[in-house]
C-alpha positions as CSV (number, residue, x, y, z in Angstrom):
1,X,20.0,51.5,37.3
2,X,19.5,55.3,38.4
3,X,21.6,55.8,34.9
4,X,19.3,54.2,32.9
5,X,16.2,55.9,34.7
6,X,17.7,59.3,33.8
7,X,18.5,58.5,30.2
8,X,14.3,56.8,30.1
9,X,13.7,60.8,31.2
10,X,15.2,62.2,28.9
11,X,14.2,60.4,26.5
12,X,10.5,60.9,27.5
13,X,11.1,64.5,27.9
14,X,12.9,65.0,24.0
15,X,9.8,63.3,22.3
16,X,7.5,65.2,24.1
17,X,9.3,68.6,23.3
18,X,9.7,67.9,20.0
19,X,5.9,66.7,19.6
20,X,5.1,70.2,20.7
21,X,7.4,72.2,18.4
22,X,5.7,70.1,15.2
23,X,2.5,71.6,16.2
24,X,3.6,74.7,16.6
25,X,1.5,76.7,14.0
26,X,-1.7,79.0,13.8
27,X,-4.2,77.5,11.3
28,X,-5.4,79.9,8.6
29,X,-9.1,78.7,8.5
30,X,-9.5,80.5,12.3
31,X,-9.7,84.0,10.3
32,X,-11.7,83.3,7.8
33,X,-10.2,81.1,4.8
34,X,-12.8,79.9,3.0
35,X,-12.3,78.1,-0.5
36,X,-13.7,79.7,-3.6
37,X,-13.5,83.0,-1.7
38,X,-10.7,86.1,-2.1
39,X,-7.9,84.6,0.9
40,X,-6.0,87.5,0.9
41,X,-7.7,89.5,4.1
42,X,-7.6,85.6,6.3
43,X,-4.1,85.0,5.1
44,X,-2.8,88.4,6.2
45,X,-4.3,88.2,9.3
46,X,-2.7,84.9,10.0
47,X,0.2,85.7,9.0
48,X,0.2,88.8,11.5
49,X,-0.8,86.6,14.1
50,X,1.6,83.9,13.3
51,X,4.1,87.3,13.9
52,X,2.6,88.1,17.1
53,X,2.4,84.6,18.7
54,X,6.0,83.9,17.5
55,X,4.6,80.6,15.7
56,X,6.8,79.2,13.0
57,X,4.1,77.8,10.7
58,X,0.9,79.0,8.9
59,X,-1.3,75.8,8.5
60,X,-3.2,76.3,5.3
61,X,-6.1,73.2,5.0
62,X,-6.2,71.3,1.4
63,X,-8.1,73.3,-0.9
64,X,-8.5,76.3,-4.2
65,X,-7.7,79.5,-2.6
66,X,-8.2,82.4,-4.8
67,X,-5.8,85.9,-4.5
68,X,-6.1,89.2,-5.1
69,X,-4.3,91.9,-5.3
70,X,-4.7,94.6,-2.2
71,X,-5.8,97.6,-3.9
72,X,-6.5,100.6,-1.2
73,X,-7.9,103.2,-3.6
74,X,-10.4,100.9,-5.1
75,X,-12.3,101.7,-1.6
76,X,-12.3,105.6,-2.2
């Protein structure tokens, strides 16, 4: 009986660490990603935070994303 109780524990305890580790991820539309706009500036930042938090995914939400090339001296 106690065997069985420890296995149902166990068993509890793996679903719900592995339920956690699937939603392990920062979502990209909390900086800023915005469809039919330039991505790049939300996407880096998520990605940096995604870096900083240690998370392994970058959600990106169904949609056109347009890129753009980062070009610094365009700003001088």
């Amino acid at each position: 009986m106690k065997k069985n109780v420890l296995f149902f524990i166990l068993f509890i305890a793996t679903i719900q660490a592995y339920g956690q580790q699937v939603h392990d991820g920062i979502n990209a539309a909390q900086f800023g990603l915005r469809e039919q706009k330039d991505a790049t500036p939300a996407i880096l930042k998520a990605l940096d935070a995604c870096y900083e938090s240690g998370a392994s995914r970058l959600i990106i939400p169904k949609g056109t994303y347009h890129f753009y090339q980062i070009m610094p001296w365009k700003n001088i």
